[in-house]
Structure formats: structure tokens, C-alpha cells
C-alpha positions in Angstrom: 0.0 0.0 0.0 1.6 3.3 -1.2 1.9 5.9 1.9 -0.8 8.1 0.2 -3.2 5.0 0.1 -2.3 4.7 4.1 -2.6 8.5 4.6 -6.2 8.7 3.0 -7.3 5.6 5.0 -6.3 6.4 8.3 -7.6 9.6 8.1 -10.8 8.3 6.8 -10.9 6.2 9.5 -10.0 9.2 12.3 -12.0 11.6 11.3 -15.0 10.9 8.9 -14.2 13.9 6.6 -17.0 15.3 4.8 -14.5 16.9 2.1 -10.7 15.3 1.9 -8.4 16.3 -0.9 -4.7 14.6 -0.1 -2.3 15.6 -2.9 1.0 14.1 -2.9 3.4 17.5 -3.9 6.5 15.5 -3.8 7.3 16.2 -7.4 7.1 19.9 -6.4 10.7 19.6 -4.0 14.1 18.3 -4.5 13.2 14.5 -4.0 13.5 11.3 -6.3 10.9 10.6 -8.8 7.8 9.0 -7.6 8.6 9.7 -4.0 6.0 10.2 -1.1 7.3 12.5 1.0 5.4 15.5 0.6 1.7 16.0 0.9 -1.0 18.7 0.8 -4.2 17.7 3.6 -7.6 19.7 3.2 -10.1 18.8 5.1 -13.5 19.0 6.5 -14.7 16.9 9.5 -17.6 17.4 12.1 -14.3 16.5 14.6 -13.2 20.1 14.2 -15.9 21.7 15.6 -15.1 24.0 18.6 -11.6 22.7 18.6 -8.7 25.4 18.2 -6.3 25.2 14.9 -3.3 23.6 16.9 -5.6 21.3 18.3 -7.1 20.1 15.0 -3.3 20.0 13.9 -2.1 18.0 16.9 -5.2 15.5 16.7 -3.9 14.9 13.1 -0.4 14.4 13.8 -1.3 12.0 16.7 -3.0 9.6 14.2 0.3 9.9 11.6 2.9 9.8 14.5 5.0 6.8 12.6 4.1 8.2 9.2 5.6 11.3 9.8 8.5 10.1 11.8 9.3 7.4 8.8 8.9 8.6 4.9 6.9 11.3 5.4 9.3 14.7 5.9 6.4 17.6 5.6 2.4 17.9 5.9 0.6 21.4 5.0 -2.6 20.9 6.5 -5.7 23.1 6.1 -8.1 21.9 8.2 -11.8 23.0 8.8 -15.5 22.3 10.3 -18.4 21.9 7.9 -19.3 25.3 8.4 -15.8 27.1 7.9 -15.1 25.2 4.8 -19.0 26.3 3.3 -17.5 29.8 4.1 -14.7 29.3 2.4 -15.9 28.2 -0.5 -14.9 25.0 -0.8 -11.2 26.2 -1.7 -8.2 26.1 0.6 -4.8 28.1 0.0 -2.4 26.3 -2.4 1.2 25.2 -1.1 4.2 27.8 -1.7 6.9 26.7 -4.5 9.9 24.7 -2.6 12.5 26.7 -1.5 14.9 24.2 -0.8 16.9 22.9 -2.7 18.9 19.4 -2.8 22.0 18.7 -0.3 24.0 18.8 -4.1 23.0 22.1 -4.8 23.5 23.6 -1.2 27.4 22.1 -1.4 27.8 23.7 -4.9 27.2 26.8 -3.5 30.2 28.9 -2.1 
């Protein structure tokens, strides 16, 4: 099972999103081809209500502990209750371009 596929289902499982959008922006850093290291989380979930950003973020991480500590190296969430993600329109800020850049090119540079 790719880590995407375990991603979507655990979260799935956690929370019982009514909108989930994972996106796998690996491509978009200084990785391998095909790697799954990078993803892009928006969601809504009735879990959310009431509960404070860094809670909602924490509650997340908690269920991803050994994803994030093994191939996973970054998660942008955007995370919402039914009612803030109506309000927003259904849309949800898009990641930045990398900044980084590979260990090669950082020891090229003088």
C-alpha cells in the first residue's frame, strides 16, 4: 500500500471527513521521482468543531505519529468544520513553491 493510500485511509478512519483532498506535492521539491514525502491535507470533519487550529493540527499528527517520523518529511494541512469550509468556499490556500533545494545544490554553492 503506497503511503498516500495509508494517509487517505487512516484519516478516513479518524476523522470521517466530509471533504478530503490529499495531494502528494512531492514532485514539487528536490526529492526522487515518484517519492512520497510531501503532501498537501484539506479537510473537513464534524471533529473540528469547537476545537482550536493547533488542536485540530495536533489531533492529526497524533494519528500519523510513525508516518511522519518514517517517509513522510512535511504535511501542510488546512483543516476545517463543515461550516468554515462552506464559508470558504470550498477552496483552501495552495502550497508555496519549494524553496529548498537538494544537499547537491546547497554544497555547490560557495
Amino acid at each position: 500500500m503506497s503511503v498516500q493510500e495509508q494517509l487517505r485511509e487512516r484519516i478516513e478512519e479518524a476523522f470521517t471527513p466530509d471533504w478530503l483532498e490529499l495531494d502528494n506535492e512531492s514532485h514539487m521539491h528536490s526529492v526522487p521521482a515518484n517519492s512520497e514525502t510531501h503532501f498537501r491535507l484539506v479537510m473537513s470533519s464534524q471533529a473540528f468543531e469547537g476545537v482550536r487550529a493547533v488542536a485540530r493540527h495536533q489531533s492529526v499528527y497524533k494519528e500519523l505519529a510513525d508516518l511522519m517520523a518514517g517517509p513522510i518529511h512535511a504535511l501542510a494541512m488546512h483543516l476545517y468544520d463543515p461550516k468554515e469550509w462552506q464559508e470558504k468556499t470550498r477552496e483552501a490556500p495552495a502550497s508555496p513553491d519549494c524553496l529548498g533545494g537538494s544537499k547537491v545544490d546547497k554544497e555547490g554553492m560557495s
